[in-house]
C-alpha positions in Angstrom: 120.0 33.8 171.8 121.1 34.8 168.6 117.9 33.7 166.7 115.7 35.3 169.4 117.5 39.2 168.7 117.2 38.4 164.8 113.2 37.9 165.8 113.3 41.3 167.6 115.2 43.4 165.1 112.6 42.1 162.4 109.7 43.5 164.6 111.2 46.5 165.1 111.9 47.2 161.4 108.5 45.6 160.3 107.0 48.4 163.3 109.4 51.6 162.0 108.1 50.4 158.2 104.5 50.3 159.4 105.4 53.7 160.8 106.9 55.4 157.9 103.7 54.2 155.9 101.7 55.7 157.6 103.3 58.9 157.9 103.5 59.2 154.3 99.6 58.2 153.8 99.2 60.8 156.0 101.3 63.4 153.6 99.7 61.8 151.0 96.3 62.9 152.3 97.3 66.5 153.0 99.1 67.4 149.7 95.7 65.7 148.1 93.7 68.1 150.2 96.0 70.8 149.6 96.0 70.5 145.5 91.8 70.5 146.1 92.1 73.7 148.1 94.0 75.1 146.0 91.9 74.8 143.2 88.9 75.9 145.1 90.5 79.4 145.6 91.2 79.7 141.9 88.3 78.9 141.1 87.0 81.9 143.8 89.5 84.1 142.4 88.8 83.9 139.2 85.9 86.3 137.5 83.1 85.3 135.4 83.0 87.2 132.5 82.9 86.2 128.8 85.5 88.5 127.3 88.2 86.8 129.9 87.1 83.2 128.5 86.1 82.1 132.2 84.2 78.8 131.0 87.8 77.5 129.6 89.9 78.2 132.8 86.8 76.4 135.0 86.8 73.6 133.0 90.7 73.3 132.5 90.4 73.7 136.2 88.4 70.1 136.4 90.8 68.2 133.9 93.7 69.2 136.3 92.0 68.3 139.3 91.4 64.8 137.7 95.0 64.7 136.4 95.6 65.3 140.0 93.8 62.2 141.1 95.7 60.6 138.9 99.1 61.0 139.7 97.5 61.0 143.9 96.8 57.6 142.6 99.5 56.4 140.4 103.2 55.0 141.9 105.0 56.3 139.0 106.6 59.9 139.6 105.0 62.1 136.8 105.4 65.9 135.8 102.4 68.4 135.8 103.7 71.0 134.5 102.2 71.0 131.0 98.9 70.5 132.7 99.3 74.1 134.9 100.7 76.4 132.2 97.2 77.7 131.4 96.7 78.7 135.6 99.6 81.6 135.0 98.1 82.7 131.3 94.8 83.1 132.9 95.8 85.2 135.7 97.6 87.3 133.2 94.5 87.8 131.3 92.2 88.9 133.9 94.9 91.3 135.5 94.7 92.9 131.8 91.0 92.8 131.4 90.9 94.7 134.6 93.2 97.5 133.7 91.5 97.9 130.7 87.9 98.2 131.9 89.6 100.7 134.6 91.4 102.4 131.7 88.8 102.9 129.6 86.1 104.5 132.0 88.8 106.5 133.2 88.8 107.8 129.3 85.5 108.1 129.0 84.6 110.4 132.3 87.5 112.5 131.0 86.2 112.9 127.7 82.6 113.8 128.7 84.6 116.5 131.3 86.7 118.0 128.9 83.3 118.4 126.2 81.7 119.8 129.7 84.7 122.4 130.3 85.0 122.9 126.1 81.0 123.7 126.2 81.0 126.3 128.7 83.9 128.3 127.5 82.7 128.7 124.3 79.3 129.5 125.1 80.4 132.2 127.2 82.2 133.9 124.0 79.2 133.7 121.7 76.9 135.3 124.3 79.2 137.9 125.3 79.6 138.8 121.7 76.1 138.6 121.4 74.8 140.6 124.1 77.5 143.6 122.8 76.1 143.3 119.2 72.2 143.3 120.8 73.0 146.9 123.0 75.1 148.4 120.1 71.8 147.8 118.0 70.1 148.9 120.9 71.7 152.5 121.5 71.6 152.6 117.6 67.9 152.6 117.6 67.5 154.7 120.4 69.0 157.5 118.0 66.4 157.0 115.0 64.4 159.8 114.5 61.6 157.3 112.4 59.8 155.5 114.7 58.8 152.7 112.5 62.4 152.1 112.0 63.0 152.2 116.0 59.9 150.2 116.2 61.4 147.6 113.8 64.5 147.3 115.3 63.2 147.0 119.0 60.8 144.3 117.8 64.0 142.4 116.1 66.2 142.7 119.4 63.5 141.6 121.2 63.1 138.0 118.9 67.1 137.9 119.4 67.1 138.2 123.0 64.2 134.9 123.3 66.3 133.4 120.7 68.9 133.5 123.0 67.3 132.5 125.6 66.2 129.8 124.2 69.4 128.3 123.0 70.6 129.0 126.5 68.1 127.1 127.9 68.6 124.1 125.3 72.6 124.0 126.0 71.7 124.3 129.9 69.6 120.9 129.3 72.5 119.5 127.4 74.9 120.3 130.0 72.7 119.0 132.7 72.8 115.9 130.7 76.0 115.8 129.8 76.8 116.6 133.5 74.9 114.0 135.0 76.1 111.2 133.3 79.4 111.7 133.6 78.7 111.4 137.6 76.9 108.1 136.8 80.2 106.8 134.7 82.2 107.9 137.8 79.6 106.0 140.1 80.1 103.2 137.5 83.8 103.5 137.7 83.9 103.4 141.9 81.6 100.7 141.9 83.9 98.6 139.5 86.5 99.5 141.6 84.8 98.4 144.7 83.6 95.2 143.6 87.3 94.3 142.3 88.7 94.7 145.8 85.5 92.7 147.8 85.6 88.6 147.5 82.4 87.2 145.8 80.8 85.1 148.6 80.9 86.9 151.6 81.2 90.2 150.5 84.0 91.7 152.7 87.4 93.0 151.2 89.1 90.2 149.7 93.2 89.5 150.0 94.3 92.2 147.5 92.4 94.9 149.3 94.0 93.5 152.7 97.3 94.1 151.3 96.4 97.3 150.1 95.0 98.5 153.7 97.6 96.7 155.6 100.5 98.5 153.3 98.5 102.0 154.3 98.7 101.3 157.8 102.3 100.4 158.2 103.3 103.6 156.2 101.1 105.9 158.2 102.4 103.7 161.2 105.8 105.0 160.3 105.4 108.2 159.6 102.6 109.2 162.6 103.5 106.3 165.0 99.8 105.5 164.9 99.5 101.9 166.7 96.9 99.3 165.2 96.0 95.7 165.6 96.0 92.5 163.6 94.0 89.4 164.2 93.6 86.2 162.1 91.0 84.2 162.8 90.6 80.2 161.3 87.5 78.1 161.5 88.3 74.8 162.9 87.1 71.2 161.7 86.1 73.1 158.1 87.4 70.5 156.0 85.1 68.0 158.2 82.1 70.4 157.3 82.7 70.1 153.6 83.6 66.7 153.6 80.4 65.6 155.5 77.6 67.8 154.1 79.2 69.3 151.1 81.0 72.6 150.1 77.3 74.6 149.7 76.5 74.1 153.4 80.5 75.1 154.0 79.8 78.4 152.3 76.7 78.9 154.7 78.9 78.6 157.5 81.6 81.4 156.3 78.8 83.7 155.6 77.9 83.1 159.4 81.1 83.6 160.8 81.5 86.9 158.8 78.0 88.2 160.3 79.2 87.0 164.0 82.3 89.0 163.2 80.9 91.9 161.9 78.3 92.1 164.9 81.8 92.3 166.9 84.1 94.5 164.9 83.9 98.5 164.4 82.7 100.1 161.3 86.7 101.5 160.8 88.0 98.1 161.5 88.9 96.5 157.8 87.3 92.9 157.3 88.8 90.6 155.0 88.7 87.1 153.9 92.6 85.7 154.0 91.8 82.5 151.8 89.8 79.7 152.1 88.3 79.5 155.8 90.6 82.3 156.9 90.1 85.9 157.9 91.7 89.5 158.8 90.7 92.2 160.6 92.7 95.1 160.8 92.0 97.2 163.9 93.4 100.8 163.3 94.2 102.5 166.3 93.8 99.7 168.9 96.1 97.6 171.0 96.6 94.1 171.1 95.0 93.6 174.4 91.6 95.5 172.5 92.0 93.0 169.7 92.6 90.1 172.0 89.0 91.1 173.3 87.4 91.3 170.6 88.5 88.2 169.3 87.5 86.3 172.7 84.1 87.9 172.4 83.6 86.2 168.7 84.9 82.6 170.3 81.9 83.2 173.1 79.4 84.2 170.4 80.3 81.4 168.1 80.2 78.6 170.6 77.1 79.8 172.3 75.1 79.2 169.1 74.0 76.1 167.6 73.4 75.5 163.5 71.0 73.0 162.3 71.1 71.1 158.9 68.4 70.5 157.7 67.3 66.6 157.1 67.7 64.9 153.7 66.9 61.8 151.9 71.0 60.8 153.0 70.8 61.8 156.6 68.2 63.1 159.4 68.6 66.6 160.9 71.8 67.4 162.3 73.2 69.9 164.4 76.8 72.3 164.5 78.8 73.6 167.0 81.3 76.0 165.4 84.6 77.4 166.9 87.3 79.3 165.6 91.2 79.7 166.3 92.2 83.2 166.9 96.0 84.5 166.4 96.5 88.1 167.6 99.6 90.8 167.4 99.8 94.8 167.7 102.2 96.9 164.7 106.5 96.8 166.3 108.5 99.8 165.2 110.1 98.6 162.0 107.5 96.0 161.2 107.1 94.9 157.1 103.8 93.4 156.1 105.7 89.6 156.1 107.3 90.2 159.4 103.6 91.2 160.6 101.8 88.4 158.8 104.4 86.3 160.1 103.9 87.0 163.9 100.2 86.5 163.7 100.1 83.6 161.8 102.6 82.2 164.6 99.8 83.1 167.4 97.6 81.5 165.1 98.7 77.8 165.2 99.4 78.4 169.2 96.2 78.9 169.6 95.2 75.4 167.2 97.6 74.1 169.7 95.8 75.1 172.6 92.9 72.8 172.1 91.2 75.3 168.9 88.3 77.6 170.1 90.6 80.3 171.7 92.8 83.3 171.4 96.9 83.8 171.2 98.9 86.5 170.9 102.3 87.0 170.0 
């Protein structure tokens, strides 16, 4: 009897170690996956521009994702935080080359308004002082009593008054010039503006300019008691897209998830990519039950439509079915923008829960 429980009490441990293996293969696989997503959104985030040194950060990007793989792979404990330290320094630089660019075309439409304003008040001195000298000379002539004199002096006025003419005509040109492209460097400076707050792929706000219109709504919210609505909305299975036919057909299906969305949403409803696979829309104005709707009617659209890929030398045509997971919450008296956040995203992983391919609100 006794040999027979000391069998039994092997099992079990040899099953509870099995267990605990496989659990932490399984945390294993999701930090891996996390430290590659992770990278991927840097890698979004970061802008391609010479004067920010974008080349380096990409490619210090690959020698940490490798260094990654490494340590994924090794069953030493090792540090990586000498291999990180140039993530921070690179943020840092191209939250500097941003205010600078901003700075500096702010400098320059002020400049070009200030020579406008400087322009104009001194050119209406010098032809007010002008036009008095030119009828003084006038009246003057008017009293001769030797017409050839009279004659002489008419003829000069008149060669004064074209010449000032034309110089008013040449300054007008400048100003017109001067004028106009101090509204193209403001165009410039808008559309710099704009394109720092939209994400590069899809083209919709990107997290920065959620914050921003999610910090506007909660103050007006406070101050007005204006209600609006918040839903997040996750694609499910993404990772399985990218694994299985690569992260450029994985960026073709975000692009047609935003159109789907945006065939849904308002034209006052704000439209952001979250991160990754992940998206916000803000609904100003609307309740829950509105957003709940809405979000329903992009789960109908989605599934209803099928996505073909097409065939390659690796594998014959295939076909997608997409779905999304929907979390959904209306603005509380005394919300934040975490306590917010923080309520959706709840909804969000009830409705994974669920089965995927639904709505939840909370």
């Amino acid at each position: 009897m006794l040999f027979s429980k000391r069998r039994k009490s092997s099992d079990t441990s040899n099953l509870s170690t099995d267990a605990h293996l496989k659990v932490a293969q399984a945390r294993q696989s999701k930090y891996r996956q996390l430290s590659e997503d992770f990278l991927g959104w840097l890698k979004d985030f970061a802008l391609d521009e010479e004067d920010i040194d974008s080349a380096s950060f990409y490619a210090a990007l690959e020698i940490l994702r490798a260094r990654l793989q490494e340590l994924n792979d090794s069953t030493r404990p090792q540090s990586v935080e000498t291999h990180t330290a140039f993530i921070p320094a690179f943020i840092a630089r191209q939250r500097r080359h941003l205010e600078e660019r901003d700075t500096e075309l702010r400098e320059v439409v002020q400049v070009l308004t200030s020579a406008v304003i400087a322009m104009n008040s001194r050119n209406d001195a010098y032809d007010s002082s002008l036009s008095e000298q030119i009828e003084n000379m006038t009246a003057l002539s008017r009293l001769e009593d030797i017409r050839k004199l009279r004659s002489g002096l008419i003829a000069e006025l008149t060669q004064l008054r074209e010449l000032q003419e034309k110089k008013q005509a040449a300054e007008s040109s400048s100003i017109q010039k001067l004028t106009s492209q101090v509204a193209s460097l403001r165009t410039e400076l808008e559309l710099a503006q704009e394109e720092s707050r939209r994400d590069g792929l899809t083209d919709i706000y990107n997290r920065r300019a959620f914050d921003a219109f999610l910090d506007g709504q909660l103050d007006t919210n406070g101050s007005r008691r204006s209600q609006f609505a918040l839903l997040m909305l996750d694609l499910d299975n993404f990772k399985a897209i990218n694994d299985n036919f690569g992260h450029l057909l994985g960026d073709r299906v975000l692009l047609a998830v935003v159109e789907i969305c945006r065939s849904v949403i308002r034209s006052e409803d704000v439209f952001a990519r979250f991160g990754g696979d992940e998206f916000a829309i803000i609904f100003p104005g609307a309740s829950a039950r509105i957003a709940t709707r809405k979000g329903n009617e992009i789960c109908k659209i989605l599934k209803s439509r099928i996505f073909t890929v097409e065939e390659t030398p690796e594998r014959p045509e295939t076909s997608l079915v997409l779905s999304v997971s929907i979390g959904v919450t209306a603005c509380k008296a005394g919300d934040s923008r975490a306590s917010l956040l923080k309520r959706v995203d709840t909804a969000l992983y009830e409705a994974k829960r669920a089965g995927k391919n639904c709505v939840r609100s909370a």
